[in-house]
DSSP file (Angstrom, degrees, kcal/mol; ACC not computed):
  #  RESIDUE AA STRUCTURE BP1 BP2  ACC     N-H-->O    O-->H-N    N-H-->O    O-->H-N    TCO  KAPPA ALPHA  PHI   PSI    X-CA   Y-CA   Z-CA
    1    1 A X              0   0    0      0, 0.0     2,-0.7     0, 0.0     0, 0.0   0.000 360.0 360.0 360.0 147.7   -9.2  -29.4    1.5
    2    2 A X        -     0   0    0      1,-0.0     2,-0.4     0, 0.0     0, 0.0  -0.731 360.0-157.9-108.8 127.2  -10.3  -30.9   -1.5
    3    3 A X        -     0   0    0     -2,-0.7     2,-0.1     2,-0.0     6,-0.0  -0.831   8.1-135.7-116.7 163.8   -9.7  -28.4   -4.4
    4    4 A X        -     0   0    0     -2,-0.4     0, 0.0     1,-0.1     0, 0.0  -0.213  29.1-109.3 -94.3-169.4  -11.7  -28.6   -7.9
    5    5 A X  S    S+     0   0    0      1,-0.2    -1,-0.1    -2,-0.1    -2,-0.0   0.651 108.7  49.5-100.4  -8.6   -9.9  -28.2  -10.8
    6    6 A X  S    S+     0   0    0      2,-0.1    -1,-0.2     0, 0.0    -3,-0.0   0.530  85.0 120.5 -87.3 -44.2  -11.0  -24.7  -12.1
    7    7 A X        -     0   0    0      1,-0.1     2,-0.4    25,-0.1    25,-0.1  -0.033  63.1-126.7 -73.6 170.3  -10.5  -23.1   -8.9
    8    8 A X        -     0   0    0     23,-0.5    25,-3.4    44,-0.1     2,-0.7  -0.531  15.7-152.3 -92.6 127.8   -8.0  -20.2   -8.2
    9    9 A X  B     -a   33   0A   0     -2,-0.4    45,-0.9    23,-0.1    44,-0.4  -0.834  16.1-174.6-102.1 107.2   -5.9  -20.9   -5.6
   10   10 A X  E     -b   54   0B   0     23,-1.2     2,-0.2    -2,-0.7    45,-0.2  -0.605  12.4-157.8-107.8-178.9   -4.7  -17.3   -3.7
   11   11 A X  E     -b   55   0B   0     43,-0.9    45,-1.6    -2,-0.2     2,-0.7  -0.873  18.3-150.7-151.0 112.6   -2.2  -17.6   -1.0
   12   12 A X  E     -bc  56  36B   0     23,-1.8    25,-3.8    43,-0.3     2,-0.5  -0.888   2.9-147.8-150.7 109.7   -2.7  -14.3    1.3
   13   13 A X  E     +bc  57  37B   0     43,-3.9    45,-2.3    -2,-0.7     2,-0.3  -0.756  39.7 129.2 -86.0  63.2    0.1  -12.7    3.1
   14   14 A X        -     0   0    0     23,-2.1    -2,-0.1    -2,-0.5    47,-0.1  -0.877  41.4-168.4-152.6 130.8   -0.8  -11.0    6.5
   15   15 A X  S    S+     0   0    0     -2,-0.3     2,-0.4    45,-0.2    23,-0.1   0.015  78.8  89.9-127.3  27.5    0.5  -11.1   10.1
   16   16 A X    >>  -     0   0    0      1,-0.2     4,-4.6     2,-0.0     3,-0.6  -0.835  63.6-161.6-132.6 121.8   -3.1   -9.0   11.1
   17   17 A X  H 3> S+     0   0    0     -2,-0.4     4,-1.6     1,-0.3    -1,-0.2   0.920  90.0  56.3 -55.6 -46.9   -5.5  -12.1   11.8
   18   18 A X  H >> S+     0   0    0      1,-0.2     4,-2.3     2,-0.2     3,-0.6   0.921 110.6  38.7 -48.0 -43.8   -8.4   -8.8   11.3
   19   19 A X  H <> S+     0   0    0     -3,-0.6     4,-1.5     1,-0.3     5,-0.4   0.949 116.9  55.5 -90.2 -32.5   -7.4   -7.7    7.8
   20   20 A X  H 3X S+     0   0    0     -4,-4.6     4,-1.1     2,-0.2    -1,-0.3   0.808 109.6  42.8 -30.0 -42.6   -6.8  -11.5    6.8
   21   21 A X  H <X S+     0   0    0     -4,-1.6     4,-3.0    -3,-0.6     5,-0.3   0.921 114.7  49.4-101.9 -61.6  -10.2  -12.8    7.7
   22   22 A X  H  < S+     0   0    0     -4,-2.3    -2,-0.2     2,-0.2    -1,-0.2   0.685 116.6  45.8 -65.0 -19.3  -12.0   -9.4    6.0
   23   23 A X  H >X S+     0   0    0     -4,-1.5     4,-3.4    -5,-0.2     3,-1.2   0.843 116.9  50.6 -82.9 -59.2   -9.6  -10.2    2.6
   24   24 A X  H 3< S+     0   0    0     -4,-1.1     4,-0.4    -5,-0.4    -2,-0.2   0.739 103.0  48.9 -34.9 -61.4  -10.6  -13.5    3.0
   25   25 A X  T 3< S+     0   0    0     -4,-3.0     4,-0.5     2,-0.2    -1,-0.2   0.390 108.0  61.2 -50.4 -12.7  -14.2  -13.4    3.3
   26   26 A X  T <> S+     0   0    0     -3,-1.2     4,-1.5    -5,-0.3    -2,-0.2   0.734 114.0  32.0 -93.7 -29.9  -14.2  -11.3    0.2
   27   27 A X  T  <>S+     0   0    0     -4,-3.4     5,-3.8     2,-0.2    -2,-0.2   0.729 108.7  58.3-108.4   1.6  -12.6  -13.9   -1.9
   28   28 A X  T >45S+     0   0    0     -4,-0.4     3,-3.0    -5,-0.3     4,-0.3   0.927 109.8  52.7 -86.3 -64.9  -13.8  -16.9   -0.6
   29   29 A X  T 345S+     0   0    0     -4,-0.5    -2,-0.2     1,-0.3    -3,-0.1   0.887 107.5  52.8 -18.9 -58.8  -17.5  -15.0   -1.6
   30   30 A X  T 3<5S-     0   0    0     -4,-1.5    -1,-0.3     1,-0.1    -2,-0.2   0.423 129.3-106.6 -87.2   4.3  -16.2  -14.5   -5.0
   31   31 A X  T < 5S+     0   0    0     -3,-3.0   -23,-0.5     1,-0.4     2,-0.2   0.781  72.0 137.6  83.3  31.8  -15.3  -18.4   -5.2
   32   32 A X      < -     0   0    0     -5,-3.8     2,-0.5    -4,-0.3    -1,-0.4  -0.740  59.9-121.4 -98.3 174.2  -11.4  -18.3   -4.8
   33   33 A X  B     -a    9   0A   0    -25,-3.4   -23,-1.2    -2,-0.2     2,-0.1  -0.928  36.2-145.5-118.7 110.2  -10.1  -20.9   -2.5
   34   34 A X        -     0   0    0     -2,-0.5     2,-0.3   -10,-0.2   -23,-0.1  -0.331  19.4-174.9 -67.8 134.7   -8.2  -18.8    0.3
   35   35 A X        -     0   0    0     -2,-0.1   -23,-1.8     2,-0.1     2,-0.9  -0.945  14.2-148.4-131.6 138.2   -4.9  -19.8    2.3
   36   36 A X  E     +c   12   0B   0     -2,-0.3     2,-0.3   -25,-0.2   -23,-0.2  -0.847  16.4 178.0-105.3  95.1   -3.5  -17.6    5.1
   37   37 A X  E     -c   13   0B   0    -25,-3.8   -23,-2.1    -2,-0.9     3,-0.1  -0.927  10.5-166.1-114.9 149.4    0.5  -17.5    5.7
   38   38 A X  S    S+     0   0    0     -2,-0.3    24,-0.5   -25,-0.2     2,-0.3   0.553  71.0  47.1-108.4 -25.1    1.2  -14.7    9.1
   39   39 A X  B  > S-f   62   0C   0     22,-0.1     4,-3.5     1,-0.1     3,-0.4  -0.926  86.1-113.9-138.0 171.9    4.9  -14.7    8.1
   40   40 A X  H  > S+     0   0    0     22,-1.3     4,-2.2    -2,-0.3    23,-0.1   0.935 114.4  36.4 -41.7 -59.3    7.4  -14.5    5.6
   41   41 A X  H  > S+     0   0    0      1,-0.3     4,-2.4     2,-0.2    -1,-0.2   0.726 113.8  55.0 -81.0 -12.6    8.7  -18.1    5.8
   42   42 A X  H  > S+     0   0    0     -3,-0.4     4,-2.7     2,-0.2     5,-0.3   0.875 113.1  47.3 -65.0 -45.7    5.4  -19.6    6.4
   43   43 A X  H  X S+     0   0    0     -4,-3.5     4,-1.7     2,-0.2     5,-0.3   0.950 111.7  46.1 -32.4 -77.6    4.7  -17.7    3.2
   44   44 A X  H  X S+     0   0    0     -4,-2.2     4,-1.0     2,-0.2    -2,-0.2   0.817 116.7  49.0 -22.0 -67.0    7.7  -19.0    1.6
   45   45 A X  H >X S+     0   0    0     -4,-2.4     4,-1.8     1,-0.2     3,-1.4   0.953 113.1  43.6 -38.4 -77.2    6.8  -22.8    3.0
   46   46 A X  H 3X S+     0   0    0     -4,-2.7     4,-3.0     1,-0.3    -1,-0.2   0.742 114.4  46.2 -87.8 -19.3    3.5  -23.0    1.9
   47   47 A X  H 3< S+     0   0    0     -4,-1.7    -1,-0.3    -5,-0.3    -2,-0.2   0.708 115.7  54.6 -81.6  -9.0    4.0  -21.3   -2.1
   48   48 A X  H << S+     0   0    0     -3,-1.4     3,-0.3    -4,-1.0    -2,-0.2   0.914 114.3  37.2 -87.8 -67.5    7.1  -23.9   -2.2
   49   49 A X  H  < S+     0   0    0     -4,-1.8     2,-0.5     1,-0.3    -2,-0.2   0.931 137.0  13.7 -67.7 -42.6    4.7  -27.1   -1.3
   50   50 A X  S  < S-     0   0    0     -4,-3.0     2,-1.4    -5,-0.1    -1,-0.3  -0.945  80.0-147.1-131.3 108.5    1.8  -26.0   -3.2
   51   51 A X        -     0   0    0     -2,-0.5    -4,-0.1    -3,-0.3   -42,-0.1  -0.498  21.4-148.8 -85.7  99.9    2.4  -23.6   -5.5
   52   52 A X        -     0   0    0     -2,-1.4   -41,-0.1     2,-0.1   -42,-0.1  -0.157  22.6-118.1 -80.7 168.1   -0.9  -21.0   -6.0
   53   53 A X  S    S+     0   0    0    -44,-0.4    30,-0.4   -43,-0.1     2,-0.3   0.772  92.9  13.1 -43.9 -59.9   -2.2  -19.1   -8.6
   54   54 A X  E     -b   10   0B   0    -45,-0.9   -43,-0.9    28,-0.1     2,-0.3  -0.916  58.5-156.7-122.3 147.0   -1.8  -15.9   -7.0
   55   55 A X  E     -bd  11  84B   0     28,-1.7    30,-1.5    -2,-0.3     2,-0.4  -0.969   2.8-170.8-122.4 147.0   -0.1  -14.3   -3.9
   56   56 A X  E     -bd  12  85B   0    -45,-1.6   -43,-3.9    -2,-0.3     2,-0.4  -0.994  24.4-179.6-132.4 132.0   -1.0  -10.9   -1.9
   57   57 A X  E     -bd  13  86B   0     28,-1.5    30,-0.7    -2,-0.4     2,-0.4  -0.978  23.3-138.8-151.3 130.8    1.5  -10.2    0.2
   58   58 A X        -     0   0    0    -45,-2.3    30,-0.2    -2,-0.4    -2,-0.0  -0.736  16.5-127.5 -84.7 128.8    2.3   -7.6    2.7
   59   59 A X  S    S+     0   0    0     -2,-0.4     7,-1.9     1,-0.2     2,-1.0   0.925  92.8  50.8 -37.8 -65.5    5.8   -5.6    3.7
   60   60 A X        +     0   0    0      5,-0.2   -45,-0.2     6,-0.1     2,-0.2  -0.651  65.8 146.7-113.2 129.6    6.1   -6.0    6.9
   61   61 A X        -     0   0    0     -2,-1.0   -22,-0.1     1,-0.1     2,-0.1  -0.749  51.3-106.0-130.3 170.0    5.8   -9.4    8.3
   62   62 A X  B    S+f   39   0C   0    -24,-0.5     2,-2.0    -2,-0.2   -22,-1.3  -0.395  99.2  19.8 -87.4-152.3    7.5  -10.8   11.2
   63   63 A X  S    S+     0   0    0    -24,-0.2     2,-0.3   -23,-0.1    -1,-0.1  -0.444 137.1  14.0  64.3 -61.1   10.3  -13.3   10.3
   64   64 A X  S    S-     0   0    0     -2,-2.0    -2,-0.1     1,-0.0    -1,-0.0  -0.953  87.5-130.2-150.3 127.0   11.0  -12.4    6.8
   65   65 A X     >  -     0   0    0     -2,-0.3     4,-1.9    -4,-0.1    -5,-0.2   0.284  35.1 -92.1 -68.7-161.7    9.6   -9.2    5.7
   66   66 A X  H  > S+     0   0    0     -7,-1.9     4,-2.4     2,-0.2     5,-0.2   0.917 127.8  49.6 -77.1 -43.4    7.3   -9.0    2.1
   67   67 A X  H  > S+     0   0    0     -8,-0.2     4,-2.7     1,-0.2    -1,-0.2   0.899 108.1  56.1 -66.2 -36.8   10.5   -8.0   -0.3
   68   68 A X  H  > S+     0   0    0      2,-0.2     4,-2.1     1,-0.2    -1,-0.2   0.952 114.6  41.7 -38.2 -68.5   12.5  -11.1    1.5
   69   69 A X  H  X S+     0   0    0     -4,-1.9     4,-1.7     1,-0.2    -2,-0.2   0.963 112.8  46.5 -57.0 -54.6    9.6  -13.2    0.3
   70   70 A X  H  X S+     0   0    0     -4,-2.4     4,-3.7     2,-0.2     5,-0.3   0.973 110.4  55.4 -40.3 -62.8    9.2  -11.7   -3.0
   71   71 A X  H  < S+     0   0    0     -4,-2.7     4,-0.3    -5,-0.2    -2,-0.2   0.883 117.0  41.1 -42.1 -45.0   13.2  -12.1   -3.3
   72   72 A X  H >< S+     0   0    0     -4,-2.1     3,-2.9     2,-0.2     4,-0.3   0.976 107.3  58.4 -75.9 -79.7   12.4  -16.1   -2.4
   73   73 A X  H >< S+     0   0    0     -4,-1.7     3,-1.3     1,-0.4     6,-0.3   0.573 110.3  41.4-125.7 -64.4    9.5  -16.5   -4.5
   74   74 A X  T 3< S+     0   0    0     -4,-3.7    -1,-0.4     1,-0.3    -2,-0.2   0.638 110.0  63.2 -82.6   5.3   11.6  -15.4   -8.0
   75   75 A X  T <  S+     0   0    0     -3,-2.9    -1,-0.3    -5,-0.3    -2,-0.3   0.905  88.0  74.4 -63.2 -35.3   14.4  -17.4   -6.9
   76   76 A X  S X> S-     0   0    0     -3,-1.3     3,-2.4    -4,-0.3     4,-1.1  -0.715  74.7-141.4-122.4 120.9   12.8  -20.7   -6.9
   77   77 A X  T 34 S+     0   0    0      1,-0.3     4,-0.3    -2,-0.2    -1,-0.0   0.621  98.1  50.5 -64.1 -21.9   12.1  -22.3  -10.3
   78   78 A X  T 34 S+     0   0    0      1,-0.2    -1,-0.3     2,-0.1    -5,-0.1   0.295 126.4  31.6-107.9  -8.9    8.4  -23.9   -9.5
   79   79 A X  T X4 S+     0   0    0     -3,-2.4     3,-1.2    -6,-0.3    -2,-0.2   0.307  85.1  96.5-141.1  10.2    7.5  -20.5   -8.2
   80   80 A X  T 3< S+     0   0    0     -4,-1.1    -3,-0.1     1,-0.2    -2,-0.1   0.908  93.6  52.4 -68.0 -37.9    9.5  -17.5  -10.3
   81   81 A X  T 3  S+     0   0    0     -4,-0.3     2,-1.6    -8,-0.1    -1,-0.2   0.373  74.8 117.9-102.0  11.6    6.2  -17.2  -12.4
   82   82 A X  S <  S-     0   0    0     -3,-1.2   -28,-0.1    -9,-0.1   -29,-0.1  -0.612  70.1-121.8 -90.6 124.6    3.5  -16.8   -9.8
   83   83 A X        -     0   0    0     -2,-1.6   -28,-1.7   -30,-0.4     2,-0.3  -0.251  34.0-168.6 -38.8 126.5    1.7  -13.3  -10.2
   84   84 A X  E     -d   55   0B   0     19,-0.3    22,-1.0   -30,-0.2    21,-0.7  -0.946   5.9-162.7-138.0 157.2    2.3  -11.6   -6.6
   85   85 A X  E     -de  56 106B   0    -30,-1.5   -28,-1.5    -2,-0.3     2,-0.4  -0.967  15.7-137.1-132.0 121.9    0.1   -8.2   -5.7
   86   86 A X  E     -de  57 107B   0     20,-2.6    22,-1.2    -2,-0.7     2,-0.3  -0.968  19.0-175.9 -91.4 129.7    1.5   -6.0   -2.7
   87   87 A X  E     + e   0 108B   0    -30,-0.7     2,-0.3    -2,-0.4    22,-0.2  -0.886  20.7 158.4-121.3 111.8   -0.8   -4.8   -0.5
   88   88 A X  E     - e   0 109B   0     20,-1.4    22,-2.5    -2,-0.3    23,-0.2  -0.679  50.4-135.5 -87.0 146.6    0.9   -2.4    2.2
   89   89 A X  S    S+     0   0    0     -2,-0.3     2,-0.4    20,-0.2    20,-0.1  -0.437  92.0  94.0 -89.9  35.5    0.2    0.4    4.7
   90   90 A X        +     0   0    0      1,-0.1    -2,-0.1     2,-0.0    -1,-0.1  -0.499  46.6 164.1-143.4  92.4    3.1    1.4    3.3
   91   91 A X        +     0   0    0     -2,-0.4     2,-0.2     4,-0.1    -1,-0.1  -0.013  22.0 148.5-104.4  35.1    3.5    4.0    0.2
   92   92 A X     >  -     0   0    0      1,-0.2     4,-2.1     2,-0.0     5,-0.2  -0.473  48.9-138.8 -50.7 125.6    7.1    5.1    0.2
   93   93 A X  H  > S+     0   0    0     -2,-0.2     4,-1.2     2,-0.2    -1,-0.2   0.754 101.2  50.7 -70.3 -19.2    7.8    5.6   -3.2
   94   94 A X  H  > S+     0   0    0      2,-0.2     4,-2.7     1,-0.2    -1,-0.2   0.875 110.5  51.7 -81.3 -43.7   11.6    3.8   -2.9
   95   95 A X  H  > S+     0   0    0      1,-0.3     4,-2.1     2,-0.2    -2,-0.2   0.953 113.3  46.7 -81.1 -42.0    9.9    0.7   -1.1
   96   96 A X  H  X S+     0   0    0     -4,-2.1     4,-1.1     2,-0.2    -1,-0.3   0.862 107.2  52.6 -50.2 -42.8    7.3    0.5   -4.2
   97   97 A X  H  X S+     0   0    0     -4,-1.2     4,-3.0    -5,-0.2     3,-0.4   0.901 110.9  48.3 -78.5 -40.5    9.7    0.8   -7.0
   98   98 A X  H  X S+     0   0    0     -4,-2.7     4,-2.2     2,-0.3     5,-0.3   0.948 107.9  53.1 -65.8 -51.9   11.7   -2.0   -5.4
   99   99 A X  H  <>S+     0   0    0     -4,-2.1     5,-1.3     2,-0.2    -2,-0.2   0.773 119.3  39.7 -11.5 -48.1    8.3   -4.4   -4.9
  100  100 A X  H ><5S+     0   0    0     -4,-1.1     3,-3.2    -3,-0.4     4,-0.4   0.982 113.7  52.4-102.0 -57.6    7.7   -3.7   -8.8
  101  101 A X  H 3<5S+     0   0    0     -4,-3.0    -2,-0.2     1,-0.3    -1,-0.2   0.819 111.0  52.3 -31.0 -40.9   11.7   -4.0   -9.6
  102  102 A X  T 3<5S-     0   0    0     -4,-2.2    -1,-0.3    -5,-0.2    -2,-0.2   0.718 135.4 -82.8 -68.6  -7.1   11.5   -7.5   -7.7
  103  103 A X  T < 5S+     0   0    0     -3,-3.2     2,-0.7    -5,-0.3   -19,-0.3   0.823  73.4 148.3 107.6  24.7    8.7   -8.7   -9.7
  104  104 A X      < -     0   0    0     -5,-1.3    -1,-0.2    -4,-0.4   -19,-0.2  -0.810  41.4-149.0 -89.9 110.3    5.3   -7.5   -8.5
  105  105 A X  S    S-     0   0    0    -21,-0.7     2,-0.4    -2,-0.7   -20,-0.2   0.951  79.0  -1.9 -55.5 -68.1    2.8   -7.0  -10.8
  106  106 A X  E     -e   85   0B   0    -22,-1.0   -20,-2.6    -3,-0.1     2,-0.3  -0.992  48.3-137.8-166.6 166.9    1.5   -4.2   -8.5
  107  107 A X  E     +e   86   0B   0     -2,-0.4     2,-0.3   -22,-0.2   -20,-0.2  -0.626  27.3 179.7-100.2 140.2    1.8   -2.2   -5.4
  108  108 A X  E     -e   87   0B   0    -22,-1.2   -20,-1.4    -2,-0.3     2,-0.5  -0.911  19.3-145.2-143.7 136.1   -1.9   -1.5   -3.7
  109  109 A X  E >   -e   88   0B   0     -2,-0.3     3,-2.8   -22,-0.2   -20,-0.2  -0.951  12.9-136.1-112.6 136.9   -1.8    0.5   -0.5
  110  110 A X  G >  S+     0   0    0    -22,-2.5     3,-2.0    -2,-0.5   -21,-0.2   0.716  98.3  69.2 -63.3 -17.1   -4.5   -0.7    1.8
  111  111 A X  G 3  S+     0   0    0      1,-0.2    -1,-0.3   -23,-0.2   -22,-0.1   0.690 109.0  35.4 -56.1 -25.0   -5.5    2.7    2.7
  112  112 A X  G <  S+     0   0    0     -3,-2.8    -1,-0.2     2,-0.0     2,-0.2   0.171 112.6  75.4-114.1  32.5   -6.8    3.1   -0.7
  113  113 A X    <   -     0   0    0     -3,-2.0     2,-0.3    -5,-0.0     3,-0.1  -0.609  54.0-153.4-120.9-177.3   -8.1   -0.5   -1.4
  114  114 A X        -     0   0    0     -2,-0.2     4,-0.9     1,-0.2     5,-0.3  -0.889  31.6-107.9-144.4 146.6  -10.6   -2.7   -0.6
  115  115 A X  S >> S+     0   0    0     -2,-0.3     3,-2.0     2,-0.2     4,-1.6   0.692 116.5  39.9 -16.0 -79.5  -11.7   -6.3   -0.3
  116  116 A X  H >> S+     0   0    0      1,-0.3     3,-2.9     2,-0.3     4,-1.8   0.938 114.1  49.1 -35.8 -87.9  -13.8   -6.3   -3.4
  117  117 A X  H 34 S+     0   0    0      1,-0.3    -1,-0.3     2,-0.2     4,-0.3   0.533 112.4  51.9 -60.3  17.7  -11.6   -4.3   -5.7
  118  118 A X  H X> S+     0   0    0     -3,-2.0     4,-1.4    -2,-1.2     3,-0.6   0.789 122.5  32.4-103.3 -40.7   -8.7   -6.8   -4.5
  119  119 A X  H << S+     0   0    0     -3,-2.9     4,-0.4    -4,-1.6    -3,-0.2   0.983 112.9  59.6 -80.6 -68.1  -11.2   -9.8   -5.5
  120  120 A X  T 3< S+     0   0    0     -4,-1.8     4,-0.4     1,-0.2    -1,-0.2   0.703 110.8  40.6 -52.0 -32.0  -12.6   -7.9   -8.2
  121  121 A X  T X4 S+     0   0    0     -3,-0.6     3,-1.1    -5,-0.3     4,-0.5   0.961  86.5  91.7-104.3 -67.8   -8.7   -7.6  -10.0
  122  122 A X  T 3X S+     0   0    0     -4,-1.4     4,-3.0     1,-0.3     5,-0.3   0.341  87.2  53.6  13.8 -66.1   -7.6  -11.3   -9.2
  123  123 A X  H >> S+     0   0    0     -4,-0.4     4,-1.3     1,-0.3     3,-0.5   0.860 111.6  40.8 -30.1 -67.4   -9.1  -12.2  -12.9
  124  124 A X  H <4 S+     0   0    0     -3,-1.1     4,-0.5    -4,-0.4    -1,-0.3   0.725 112.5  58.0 -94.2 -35.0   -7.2   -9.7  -14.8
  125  125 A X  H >4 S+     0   0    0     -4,-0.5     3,-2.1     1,-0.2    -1,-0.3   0.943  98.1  56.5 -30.3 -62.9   -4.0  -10.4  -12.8
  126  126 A X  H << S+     0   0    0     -4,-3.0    -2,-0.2    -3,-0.5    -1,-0.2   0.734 101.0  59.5 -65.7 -28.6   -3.7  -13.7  -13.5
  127  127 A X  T 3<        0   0    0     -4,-1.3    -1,-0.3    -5,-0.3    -2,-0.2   0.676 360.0 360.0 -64.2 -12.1   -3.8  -13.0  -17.1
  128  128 A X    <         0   0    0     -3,-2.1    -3,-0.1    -4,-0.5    -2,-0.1   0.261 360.0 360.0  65.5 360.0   -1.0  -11.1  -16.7
């Protein structure tokens, strides 16, 4: 895929193909250029070879869960500064504070999100 030189490159962390494709559709509309990883270390792989702008990335994955990834992410010098968004079914207050202790700009539970305002915040992430 040929990318231009302006676009936002997200990298989208999801092991359910449904809520992948509907995240997907929302930002590919809104003119980011979408990548899919289903698990942790496919995550890990693909932000290592290309690193994108931004990552949204979900807890529980199979292989190597979201914090695993997160853990990886700041380890690794070519990718320690990419802005990463959790979006989770999951709002344990312990499992949040660690997300944002690892280096997560912020915690979104999907119950209270949606496609748009996840596309709609991209902007204002990446400014950091």
């Amino acid at each position: 895929m040929e990318k231009e030189e302006d676009e936002v490159r997200v990298l989208f962390v999801e092991d359910d193909p449904a809520v992948a494709q509907m995240y997907r559709l929302k930002l590919e509309l809104d003119g980011y250029a979408v990548e899919i990883a289903t698990d942790g270390e496919q995550a890990v792989a693909k932000a290592m070879a290309e690193p994108p702008d931004i990552v949204f990335l979900d807890i529980r994955l199979p292989k190597l869960d979201g914090l695993g990834v997160l853990e990886a992410l700041r380890a690794q010098r070519q990718t320690r500064q990419i802005p990463v968004v959790i979006l989770s079914n999951y709002s344990e207050g312990e499992l949040i504070e660690r997300g944002l202790k690892l280096g997560a700009l912020e915690y979104l539970i999907k119950s209270q999100t949606t496609p748009a305002k996840v596309a709609g915040g991209v902007e204002g992430w990446l400014k950091g």
